[in-house]
N, C-alpha and C positions, 0 to 999 in steps of 0.2 A: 465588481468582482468581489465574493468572499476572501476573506483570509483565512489561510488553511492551518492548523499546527497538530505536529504529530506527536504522539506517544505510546510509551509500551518497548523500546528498544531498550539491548541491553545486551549483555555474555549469556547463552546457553552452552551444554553440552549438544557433543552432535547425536541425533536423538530426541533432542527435546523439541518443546515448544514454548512461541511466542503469539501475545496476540499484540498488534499495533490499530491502534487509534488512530484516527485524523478527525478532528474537530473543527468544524465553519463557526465561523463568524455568524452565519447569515443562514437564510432558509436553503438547503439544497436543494428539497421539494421538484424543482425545475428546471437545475442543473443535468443532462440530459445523461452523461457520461463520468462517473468518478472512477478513480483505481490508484494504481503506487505502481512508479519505477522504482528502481535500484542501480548507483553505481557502487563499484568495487575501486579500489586504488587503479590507477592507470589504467582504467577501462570507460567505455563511452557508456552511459547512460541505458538502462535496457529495460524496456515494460516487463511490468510481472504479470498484472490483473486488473480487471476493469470490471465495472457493472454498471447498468443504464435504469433507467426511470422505469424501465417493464421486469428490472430485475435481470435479464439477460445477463451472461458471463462470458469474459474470455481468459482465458491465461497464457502467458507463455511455459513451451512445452517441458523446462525444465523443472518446472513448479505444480504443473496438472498432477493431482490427484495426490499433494501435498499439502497445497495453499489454498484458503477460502476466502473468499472477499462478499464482502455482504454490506448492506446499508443499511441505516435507519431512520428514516429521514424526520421523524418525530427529535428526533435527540440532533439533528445535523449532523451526523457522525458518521464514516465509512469504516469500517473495522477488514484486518487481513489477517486469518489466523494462517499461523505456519507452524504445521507439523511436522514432523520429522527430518529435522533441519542437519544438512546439512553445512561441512568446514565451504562449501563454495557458496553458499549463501549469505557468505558474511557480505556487506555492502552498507551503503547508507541509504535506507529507504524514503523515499520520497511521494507523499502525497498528491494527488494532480485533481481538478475538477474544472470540467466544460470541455468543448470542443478544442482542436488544436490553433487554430486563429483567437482563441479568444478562452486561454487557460491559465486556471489559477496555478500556484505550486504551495506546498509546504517547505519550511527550511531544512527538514529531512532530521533521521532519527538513525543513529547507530546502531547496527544489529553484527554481532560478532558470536562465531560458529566455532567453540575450539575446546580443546581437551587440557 
């Protein structure tokens, strides 16, 4: 398994934006599925976005037509831009790559949404 590490988190205004990093260790190349969860304090763990080796996208519906997740698999690197960020977006963002049997994680990145 690669090792994952994230970057890019940090305080915006709500409004703004962020872009986060996740960097491999290793070739993703072959890695079939990458993306970033998100938890919040006292909340369970929730996908954001994902992308696969054909480029394919999913999001979840609270993030569609905010948040972009893109790869590059020359640099090993999955990037998430977040525009128009919302106060409920704040979370600890989490990196993920492979399938669910068989996934890496990052140690995750603080993103905080506040005025």
């Amino acid at each position: 398994q690669v090792q994952l590490v994230e970057f890019g988190g940090g305080l915006v205004q709500p409004g703004g934006s962020l872009r986060l990093l996740c960097a491999a260790s290793g070739s993703i190349v072959n890695i079939f599925v990458m993306g970033w969860y998100r938890q919040a304090p006292g909340t369970e763990r929730e996908f954001v976005a994902a992308i696969t080796t054909t480029y394919d996208t999913n999001y979840a519906g609270s993030v569609r037509g905010r948040f972009t997740v893109s790869r590059d698999n020359a640099k090993n690197t999955v990037y998430l831009q977040m525009d128009n960020l919302k106060p409920e977006d704040t979370a600890v963002y989490y990196c993920f790559g492979g399938l669910r049997d068989n996934r890496s994680w990052g140690q995750g990145t603080q993103v905080t949404v506040s005025s």
